[in-house]
N, CA, C and O atoms as a Tripos MOL2 file, in Angstrom:
@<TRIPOS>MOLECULE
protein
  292   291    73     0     0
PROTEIN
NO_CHARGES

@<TRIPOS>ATOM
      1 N           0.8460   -1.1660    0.0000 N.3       1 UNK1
      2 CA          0.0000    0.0000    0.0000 C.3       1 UNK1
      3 C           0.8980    1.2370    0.0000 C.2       1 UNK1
      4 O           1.8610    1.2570    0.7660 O.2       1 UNK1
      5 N           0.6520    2.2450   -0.7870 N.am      2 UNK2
      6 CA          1.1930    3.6820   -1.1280 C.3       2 UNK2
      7 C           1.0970    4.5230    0.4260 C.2       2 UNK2
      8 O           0.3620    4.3650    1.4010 O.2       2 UNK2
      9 N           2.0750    5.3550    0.1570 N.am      3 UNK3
     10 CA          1.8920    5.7320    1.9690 C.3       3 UNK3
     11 C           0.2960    6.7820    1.5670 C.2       3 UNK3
     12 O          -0.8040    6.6710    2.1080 O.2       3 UNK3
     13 N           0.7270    7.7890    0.4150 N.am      4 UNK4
     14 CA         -0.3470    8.5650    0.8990 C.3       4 UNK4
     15 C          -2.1900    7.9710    0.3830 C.2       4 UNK4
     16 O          -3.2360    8.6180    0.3500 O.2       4 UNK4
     17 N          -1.9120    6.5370    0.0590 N.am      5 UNK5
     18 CA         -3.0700    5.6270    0.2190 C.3       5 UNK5
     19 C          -3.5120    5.8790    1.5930 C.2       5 UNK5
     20 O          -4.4390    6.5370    2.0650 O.2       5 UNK5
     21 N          -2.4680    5.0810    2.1530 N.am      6 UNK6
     22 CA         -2.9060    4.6850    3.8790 C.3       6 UNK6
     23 C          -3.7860    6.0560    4.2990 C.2       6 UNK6
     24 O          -4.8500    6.0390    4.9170 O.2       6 UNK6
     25 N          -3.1150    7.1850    3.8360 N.am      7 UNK7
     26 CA         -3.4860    8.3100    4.6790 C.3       7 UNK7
     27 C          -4.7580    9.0800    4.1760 C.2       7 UNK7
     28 O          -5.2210   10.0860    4.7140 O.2       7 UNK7
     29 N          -5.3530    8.3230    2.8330 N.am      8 UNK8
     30 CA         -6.9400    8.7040    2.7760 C.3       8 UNK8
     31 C          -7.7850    8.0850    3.3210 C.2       8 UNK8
     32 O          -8.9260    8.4120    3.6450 O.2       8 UNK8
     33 N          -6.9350    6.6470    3.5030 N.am      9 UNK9
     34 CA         -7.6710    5.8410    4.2060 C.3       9 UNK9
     35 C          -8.4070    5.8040    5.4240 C.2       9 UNK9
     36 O          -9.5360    5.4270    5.7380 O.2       9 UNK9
     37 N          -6.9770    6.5430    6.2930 N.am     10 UNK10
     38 CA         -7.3160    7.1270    7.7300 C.3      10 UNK10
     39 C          -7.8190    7.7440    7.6720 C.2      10 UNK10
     40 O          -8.6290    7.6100    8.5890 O.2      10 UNK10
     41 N          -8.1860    9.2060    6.7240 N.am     11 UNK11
     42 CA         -8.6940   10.5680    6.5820 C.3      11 UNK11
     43 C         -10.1670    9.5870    6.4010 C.2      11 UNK11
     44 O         -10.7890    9.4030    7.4470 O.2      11 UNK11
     45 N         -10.6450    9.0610    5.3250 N.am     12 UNK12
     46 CA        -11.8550    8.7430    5.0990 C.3      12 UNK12
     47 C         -12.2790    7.3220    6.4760 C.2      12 UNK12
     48 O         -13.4980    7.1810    6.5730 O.2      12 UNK12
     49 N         -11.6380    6.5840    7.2190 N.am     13 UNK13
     50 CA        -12.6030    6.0070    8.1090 C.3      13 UNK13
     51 C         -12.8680    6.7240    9.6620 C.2      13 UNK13
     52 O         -13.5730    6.3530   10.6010 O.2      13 UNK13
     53 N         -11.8870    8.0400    9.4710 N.am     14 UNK14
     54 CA        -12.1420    9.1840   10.3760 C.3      14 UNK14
     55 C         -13.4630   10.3350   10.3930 C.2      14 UNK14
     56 O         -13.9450   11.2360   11.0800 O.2      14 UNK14
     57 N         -13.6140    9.7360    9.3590 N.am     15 UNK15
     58 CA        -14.3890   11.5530    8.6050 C.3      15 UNK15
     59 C         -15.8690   11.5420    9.1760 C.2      15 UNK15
     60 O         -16.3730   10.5960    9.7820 O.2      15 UNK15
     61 N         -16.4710   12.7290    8.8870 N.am     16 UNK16
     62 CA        -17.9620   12.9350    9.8530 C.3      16 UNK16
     63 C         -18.7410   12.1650    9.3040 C.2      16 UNK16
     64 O         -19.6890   12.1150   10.0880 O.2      16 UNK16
     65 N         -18.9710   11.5000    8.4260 N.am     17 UNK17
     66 CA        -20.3540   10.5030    8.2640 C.3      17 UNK17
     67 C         -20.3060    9.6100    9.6300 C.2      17 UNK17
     68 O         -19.4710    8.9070   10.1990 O.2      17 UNK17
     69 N         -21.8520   10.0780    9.8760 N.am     18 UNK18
     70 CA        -22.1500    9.3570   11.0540 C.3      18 UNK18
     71 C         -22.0530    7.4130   11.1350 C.2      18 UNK18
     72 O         -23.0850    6.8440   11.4890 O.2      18 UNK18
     73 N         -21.1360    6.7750   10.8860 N.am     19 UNK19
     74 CA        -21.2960    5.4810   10.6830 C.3      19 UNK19
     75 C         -19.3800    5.0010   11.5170 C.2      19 UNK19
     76 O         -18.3360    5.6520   11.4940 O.2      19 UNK19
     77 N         -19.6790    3.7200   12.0970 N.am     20 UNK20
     78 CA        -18.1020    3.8180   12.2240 C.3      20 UNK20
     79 C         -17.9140    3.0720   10.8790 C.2      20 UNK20
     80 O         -18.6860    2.5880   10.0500 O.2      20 UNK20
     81 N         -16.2000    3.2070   11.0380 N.am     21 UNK21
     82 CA        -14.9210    2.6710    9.8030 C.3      21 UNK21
     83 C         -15.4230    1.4500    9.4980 C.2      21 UNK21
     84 O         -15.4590    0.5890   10.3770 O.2      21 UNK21
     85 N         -15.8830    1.1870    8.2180 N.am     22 UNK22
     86 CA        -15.6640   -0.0920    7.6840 C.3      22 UNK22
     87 C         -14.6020   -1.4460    8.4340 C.2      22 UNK22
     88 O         -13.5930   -1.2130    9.1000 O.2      22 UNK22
     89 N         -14.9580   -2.3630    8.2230 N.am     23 UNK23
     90 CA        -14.2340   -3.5690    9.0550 C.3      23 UNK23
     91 C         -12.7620   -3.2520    7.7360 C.2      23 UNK23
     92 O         -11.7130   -2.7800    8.1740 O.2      23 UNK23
     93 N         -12.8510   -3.4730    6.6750 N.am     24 UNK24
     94 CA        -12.1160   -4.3160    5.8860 C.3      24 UNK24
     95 C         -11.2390   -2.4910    6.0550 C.2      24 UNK24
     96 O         -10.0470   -2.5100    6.3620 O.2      24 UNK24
     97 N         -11.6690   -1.6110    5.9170 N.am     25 UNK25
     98 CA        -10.7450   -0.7700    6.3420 C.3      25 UNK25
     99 C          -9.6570   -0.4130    7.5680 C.2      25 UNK25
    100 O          -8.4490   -0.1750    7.5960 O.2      25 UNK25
    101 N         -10.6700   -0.4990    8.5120 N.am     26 UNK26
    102 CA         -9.7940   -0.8490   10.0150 C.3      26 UNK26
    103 C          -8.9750   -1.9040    9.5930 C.2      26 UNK26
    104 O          -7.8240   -1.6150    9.9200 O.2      26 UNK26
    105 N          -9.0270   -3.4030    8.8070 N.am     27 UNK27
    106 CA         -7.9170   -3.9800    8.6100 C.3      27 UNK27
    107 C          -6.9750   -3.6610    8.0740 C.2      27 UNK27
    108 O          -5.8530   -4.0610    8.3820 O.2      27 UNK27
    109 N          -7.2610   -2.7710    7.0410 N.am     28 UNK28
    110 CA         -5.8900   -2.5190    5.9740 C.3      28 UNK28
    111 C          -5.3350   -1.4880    6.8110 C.2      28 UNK28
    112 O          -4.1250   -1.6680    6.9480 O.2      28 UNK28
    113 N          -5.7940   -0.4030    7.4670 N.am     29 UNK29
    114 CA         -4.9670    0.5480    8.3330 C.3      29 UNK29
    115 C          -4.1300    0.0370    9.1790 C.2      29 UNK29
    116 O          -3.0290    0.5880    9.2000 O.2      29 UNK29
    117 N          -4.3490   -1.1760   10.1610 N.am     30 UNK30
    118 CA         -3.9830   -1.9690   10.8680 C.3      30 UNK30
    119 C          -2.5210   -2.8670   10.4600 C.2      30 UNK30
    120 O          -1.4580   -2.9770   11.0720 O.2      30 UNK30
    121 N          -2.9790   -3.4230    9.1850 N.am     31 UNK31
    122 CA         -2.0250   -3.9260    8.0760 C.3      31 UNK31
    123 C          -1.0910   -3.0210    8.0630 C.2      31 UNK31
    124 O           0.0870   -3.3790    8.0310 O.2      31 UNK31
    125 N          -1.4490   -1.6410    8.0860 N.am     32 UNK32
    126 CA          0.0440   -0.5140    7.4970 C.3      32 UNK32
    127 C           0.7100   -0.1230    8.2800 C.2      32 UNK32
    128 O           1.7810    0.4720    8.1580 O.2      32 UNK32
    129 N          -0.0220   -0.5050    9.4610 N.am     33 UNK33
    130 CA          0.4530    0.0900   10.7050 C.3      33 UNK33
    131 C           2.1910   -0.7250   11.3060 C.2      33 UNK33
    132 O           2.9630   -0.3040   12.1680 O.2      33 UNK33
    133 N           2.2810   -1.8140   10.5430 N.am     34 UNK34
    134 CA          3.4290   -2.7070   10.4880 C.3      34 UNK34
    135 C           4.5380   -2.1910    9.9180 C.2      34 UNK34
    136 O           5.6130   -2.6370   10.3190 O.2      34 UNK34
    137 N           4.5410   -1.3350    9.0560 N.am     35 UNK35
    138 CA          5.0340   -0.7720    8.4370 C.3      35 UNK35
    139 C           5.7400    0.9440    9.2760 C.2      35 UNK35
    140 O           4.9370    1.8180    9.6050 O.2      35 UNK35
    141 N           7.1540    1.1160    9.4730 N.am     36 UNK36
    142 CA          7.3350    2.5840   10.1450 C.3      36 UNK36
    143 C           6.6510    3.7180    9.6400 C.2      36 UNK36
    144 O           5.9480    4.5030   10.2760 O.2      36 UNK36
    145 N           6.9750    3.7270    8.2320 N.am     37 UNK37
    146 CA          6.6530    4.9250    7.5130 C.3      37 UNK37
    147 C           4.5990    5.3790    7.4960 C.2      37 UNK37
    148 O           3.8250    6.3120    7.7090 O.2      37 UNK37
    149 N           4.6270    4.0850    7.1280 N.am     38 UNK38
    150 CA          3.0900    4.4480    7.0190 C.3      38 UNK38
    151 C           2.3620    4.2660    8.5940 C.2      38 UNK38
    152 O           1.1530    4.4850    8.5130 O.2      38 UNK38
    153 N           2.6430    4.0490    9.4740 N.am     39 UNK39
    154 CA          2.5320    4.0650   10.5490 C.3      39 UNK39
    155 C           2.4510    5.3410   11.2930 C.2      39 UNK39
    156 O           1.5750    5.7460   12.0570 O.2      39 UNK39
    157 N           3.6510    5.9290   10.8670 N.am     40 UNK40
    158 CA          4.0550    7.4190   11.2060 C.3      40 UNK40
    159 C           2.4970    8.2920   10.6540 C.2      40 UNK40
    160 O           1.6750    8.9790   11.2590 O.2      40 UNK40
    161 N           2.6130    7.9040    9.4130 N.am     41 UNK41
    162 CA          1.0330    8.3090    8.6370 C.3      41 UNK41
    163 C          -0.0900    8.4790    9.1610 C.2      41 UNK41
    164 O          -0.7200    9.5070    9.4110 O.2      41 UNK41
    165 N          -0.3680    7.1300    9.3560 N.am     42 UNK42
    166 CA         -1.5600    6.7120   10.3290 C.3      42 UNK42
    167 C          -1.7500    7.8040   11.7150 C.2      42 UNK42
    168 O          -2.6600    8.5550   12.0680 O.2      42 UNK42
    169 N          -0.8080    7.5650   12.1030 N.am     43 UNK43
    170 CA         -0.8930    8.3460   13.8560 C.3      43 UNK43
    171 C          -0.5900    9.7830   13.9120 C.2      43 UNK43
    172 O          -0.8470   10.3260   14.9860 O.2      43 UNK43
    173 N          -0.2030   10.3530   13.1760 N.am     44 UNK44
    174 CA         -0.0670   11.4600   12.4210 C.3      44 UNK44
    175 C          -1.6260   12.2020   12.3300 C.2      44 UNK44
    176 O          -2.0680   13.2600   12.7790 O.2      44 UNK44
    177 N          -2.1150   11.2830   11.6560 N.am     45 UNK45
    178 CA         -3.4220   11.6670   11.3610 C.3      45 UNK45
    179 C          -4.9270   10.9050   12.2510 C.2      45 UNK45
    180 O          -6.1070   10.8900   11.9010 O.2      45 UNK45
    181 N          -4.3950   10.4540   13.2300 N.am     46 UNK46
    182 CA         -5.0980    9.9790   14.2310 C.3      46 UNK46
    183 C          -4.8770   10.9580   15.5680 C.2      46 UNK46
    184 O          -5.6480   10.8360   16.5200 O.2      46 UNK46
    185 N          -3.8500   11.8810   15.5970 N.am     47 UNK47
    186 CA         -3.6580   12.6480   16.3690 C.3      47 UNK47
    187 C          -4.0130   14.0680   16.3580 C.2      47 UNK47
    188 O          -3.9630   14.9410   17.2240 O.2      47 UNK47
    189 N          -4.3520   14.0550   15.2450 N.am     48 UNK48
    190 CA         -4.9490   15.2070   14.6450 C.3      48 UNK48
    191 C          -5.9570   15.4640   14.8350 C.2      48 UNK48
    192 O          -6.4540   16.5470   15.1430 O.2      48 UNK48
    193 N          -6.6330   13.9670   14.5870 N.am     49 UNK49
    194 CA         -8.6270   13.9960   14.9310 C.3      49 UNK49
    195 C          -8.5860   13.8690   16.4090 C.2      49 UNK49
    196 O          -9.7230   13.6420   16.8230 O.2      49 UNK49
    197 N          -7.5930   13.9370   17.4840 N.am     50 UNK50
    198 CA         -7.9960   13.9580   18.7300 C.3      50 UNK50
    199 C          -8.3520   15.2050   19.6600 C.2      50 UNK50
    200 O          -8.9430   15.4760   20.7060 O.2      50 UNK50
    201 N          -7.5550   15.8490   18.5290 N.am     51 UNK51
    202 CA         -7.7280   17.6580   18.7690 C.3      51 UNK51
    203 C          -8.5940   18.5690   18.1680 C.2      51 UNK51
    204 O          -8.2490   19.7390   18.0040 O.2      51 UNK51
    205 N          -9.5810   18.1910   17.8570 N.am     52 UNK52
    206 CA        -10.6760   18.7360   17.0400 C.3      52 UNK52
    207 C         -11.7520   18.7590   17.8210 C.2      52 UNK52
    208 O         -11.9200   17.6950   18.4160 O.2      52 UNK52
    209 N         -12.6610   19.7100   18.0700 N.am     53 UNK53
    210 CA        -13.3910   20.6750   19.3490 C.3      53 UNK53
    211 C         -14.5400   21.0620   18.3520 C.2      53 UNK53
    212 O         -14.5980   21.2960   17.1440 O.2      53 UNK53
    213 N         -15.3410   21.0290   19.2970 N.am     54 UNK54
    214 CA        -16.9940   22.1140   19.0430 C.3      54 UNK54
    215 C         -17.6440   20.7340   18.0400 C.2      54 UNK54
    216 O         -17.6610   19.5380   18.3290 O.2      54 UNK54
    217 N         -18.1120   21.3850   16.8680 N.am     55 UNK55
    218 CA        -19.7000   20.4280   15.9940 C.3      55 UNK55
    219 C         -19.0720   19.5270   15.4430 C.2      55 UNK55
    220 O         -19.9070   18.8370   14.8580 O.2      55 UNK55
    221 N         -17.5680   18.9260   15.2100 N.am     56 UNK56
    222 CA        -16.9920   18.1550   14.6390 C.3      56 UNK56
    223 C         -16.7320   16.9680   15.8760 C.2      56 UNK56
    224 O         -15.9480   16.0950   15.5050 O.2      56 UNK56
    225 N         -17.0620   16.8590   16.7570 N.am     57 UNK57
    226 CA        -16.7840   15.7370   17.6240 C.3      57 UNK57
    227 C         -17.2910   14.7580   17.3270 C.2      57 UNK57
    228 O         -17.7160   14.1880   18.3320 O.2      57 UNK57
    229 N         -17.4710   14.2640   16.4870 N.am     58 UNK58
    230 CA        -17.5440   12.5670   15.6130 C.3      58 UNK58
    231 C         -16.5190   12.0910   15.1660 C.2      58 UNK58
    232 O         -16.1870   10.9110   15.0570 O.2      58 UNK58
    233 N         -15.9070   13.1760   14.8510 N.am     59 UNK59
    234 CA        -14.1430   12.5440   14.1670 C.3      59 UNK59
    235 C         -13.6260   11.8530   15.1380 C.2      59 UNK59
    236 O         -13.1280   10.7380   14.9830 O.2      59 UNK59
    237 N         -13.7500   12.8270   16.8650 N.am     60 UNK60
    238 CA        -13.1520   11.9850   17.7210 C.3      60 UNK60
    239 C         -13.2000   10.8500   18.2050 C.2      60 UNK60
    240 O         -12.3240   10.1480   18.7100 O.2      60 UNK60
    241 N         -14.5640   10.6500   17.9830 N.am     61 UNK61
    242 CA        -15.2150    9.4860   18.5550 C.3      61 UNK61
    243 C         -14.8110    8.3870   17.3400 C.2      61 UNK61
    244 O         -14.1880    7.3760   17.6630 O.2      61 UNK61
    245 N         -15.1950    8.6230   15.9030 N.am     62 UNK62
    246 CA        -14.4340    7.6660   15.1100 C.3      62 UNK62
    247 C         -12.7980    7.4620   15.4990 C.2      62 UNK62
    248 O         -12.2950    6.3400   15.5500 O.2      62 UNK62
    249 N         -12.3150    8.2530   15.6680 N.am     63 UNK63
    250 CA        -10.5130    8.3030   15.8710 C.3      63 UNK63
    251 C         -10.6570    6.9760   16.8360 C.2      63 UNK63
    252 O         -10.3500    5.8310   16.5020 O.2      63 UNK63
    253 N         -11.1520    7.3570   18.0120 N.am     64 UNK64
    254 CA        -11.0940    6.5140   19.2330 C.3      64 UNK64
    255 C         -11.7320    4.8610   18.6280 C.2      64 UNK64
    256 O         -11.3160    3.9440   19.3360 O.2      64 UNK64
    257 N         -12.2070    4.6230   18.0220 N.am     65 UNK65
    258 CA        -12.9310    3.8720   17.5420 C.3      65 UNK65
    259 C         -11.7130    3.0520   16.2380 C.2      65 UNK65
    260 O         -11.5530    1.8640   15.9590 O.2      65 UNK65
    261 N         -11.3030    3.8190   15.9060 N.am     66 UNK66
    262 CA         -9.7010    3.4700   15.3080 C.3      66 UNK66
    263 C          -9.2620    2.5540   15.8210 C.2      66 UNK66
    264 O          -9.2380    1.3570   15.5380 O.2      66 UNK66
    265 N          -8.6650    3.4980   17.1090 N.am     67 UNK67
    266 CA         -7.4670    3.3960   17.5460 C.3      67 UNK67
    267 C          -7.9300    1.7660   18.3430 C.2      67 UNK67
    268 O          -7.5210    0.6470   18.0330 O.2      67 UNK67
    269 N          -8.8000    2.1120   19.3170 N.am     68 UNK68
    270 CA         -9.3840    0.4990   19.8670 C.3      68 UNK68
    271 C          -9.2710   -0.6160   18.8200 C.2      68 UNK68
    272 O          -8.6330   -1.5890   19.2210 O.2      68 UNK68
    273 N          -9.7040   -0.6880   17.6820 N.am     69 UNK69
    274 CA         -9.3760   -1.7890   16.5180 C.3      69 UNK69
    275 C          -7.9040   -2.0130   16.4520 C.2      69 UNK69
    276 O          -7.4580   -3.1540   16.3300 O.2      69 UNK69
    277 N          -7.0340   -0.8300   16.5390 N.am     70 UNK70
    278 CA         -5.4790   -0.5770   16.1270 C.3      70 UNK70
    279 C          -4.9590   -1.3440   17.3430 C.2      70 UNK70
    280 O          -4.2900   -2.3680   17.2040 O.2      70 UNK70
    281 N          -5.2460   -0.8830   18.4250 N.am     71 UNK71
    282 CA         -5.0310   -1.8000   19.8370 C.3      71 UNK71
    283 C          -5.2540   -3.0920   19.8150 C.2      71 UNK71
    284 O          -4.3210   -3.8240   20.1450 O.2      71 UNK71
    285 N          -6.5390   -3.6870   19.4220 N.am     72 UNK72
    286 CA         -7.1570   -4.7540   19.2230 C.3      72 UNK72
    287 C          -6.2670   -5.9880   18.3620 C.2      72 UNK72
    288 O          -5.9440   -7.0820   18.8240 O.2      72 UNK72
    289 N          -5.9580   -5.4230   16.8720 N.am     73 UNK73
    290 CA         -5.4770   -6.1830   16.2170 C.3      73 UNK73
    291 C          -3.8950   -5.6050   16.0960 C.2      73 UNK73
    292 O          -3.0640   -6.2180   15.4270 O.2      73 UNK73
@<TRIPOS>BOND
     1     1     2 1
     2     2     3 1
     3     3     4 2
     4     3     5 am
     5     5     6 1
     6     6     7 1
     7     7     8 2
     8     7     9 am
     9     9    10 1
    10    10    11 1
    11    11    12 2
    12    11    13 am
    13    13    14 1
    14    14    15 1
    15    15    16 2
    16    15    17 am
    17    17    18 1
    18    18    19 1
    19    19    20 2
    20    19    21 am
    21    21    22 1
    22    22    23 1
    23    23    24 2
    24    23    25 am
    25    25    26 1
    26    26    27 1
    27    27    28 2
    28    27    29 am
    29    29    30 1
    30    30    31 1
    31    31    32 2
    32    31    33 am
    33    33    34 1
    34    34    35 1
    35    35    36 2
    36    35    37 am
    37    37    38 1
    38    38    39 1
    39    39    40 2
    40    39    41 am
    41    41    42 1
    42    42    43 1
    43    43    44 2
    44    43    45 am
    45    45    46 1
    46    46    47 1
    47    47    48 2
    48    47    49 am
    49    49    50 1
    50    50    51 1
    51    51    52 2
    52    51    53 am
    53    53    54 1
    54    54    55 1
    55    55    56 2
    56    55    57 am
    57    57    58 1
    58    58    59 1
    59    59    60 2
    60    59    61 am
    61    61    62 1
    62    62    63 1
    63    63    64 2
    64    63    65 am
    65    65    66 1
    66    66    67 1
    67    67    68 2
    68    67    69 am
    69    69    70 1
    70    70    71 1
    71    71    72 2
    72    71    73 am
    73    73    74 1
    74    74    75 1
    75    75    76 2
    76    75    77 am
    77    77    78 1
    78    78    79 1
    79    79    80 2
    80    79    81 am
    81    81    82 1
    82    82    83 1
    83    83    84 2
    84    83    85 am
    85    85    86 1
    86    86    87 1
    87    87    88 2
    88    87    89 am
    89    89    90 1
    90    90    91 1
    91    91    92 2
    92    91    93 am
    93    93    94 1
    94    94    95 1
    95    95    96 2
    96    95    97 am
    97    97    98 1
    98    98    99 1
    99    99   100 2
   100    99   101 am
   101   101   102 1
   102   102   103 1
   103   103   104 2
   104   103   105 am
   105   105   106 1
   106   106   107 1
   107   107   108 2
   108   107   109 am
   109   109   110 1
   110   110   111 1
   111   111   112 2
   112   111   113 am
   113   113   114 1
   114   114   115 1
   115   115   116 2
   116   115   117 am
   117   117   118 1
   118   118   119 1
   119   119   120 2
   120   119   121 am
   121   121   122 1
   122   122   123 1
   123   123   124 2
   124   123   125 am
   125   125   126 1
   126   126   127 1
   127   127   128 2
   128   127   129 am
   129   129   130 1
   130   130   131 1
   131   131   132 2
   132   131   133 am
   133   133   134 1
   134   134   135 1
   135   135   136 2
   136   135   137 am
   137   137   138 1
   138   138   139 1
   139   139   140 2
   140   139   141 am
   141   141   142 1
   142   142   143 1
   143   143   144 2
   144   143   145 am
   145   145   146 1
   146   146   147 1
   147   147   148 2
   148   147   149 am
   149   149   150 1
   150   150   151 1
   151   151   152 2
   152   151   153 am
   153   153   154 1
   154   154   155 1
   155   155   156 2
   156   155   157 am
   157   157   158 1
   158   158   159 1
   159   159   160 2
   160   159   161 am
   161   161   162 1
   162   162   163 1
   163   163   164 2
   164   163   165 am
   165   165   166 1
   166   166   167 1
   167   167   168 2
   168   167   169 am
   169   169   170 1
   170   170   171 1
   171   171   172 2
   172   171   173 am
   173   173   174 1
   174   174   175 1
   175   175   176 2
   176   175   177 am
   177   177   178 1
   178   178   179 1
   179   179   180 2
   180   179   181 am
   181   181   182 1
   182   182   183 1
   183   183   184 2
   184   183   185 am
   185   185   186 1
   186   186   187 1
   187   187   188 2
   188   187   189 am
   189   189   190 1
   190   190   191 1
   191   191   192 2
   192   191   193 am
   193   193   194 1
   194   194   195 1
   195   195   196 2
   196   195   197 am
   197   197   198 1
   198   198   199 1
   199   199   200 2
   200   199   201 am
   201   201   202 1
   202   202   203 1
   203   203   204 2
   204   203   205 am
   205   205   206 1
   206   206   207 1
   207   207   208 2
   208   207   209 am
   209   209   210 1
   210   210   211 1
   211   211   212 2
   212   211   213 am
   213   213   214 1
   214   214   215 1
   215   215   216 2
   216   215   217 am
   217   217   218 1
   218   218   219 1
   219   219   220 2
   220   219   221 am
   221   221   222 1
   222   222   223 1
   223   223   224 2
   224   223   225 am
   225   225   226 1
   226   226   227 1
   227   227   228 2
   228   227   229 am
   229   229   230 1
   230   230   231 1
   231   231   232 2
   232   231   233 am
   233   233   234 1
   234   234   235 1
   235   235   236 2
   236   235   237 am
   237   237   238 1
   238   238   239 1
   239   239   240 2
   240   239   241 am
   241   241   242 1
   242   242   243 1
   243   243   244 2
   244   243   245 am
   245   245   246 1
   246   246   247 1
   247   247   248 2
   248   247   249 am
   249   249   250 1
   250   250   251 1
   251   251   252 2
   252   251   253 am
   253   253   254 1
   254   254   255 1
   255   255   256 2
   256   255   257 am
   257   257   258 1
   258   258   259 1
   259   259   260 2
   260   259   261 am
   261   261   262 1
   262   262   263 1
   263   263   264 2
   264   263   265 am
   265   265   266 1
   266   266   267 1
   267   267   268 2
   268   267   269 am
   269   269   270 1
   270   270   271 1
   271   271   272 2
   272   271   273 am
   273   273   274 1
   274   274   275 1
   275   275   276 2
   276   275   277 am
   277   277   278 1
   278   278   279 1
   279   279   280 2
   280   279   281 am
   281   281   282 1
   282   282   283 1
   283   283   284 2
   284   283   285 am
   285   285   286 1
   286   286   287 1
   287   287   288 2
   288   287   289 am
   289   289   290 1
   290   290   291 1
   291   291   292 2
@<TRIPOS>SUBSTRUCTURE
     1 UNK1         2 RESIDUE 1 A UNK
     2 UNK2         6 RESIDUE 1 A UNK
     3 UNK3        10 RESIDUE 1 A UNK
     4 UNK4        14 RESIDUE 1 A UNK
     5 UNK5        18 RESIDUE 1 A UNK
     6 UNK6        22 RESIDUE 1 A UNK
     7 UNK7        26 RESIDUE 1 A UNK
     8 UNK8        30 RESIDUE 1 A UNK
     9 UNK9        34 RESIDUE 1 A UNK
    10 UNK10       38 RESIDUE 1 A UNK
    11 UNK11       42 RESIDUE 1 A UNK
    12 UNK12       46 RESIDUE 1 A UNK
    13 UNK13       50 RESIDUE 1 A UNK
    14 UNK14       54 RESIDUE 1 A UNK
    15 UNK15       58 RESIDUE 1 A UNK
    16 UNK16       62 RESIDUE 1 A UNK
    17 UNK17       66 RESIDUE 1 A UNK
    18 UNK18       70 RESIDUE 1 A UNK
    19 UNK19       74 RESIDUE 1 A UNK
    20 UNK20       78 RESIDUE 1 A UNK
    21 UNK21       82 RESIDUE 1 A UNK
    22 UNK22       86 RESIDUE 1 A UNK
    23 UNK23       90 RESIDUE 1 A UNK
    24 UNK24       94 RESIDUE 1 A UNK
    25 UNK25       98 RESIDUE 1 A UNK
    26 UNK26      102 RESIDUE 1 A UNK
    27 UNK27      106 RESIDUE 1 A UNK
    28 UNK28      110 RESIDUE 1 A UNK
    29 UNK29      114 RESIDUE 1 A UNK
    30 UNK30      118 RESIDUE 1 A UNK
    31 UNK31      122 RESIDUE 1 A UNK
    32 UNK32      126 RESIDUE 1 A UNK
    33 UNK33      130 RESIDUE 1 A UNK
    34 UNK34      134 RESIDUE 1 A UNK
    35 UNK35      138 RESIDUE 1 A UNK
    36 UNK36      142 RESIDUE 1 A UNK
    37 UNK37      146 RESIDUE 1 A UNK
    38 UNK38      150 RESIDUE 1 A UNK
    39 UNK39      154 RESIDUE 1 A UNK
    40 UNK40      158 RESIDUE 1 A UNK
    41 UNK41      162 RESIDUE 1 A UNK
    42 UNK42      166 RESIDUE 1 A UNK
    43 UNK43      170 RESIDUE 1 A UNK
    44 UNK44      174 RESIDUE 1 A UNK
    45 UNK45      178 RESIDUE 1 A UNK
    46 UNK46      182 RESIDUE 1 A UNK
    47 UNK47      186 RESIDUE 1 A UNK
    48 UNK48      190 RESIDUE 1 A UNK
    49 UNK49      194 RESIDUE 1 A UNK
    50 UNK50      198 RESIDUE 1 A UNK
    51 UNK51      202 RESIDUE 1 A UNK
    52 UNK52      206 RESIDUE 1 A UNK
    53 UNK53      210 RESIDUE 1 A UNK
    54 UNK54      214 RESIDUE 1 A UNK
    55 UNK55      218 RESIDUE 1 A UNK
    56 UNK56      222 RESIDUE 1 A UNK
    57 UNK57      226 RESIDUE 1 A UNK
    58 UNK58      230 RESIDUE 1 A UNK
    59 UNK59      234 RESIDUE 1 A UNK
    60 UNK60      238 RESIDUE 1 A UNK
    61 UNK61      242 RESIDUE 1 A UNK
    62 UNK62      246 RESIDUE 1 A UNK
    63 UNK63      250 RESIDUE 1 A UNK
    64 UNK64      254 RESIDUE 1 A UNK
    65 UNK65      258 RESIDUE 1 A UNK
    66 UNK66      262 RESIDUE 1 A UNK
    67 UNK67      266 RESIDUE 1 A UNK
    68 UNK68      270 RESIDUE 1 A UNK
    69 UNK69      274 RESIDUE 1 A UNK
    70 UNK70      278 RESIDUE 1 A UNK
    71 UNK71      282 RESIDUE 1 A UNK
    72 UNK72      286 RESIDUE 1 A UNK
    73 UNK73      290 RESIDUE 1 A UNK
């Protein structure tokens, strides 16, 4: 996987549609996460959605929702 793949990837199973991340997505993020570079990617942009305040607090809650899968597997 292309690094700045990984990182739409994260961007899109982060993003405000009210639904969590696809399964088969949380896997492939998970998958990249093996990887330094794209790893760096990933958390990069998982740290980003942790700092985001006011009408956008779904990102966070998806982020967190990530990261538990990322923990998980």
């Amino acid at each position: 996987m292309k690094a700045p793949e990984i990182k739409l990837k994260v961007l899109d199973a982060t993003d405000n549609v009210p639904c969590v991340p696809h399964g088969t997505t949380s896997a492939e993020i998970a998958q990249a996460t093996k990887k330094f570079i794209e790893c760096q990617m990933v958390m990069s942009v998982l740290c980003k959605r942790l700092g985001v305040t006011g009408k956008d607090l779904h990102l966070v809650y998806k982020e967190l929702v990530t990261t538990e899968y990322l923990m998980a597997n």
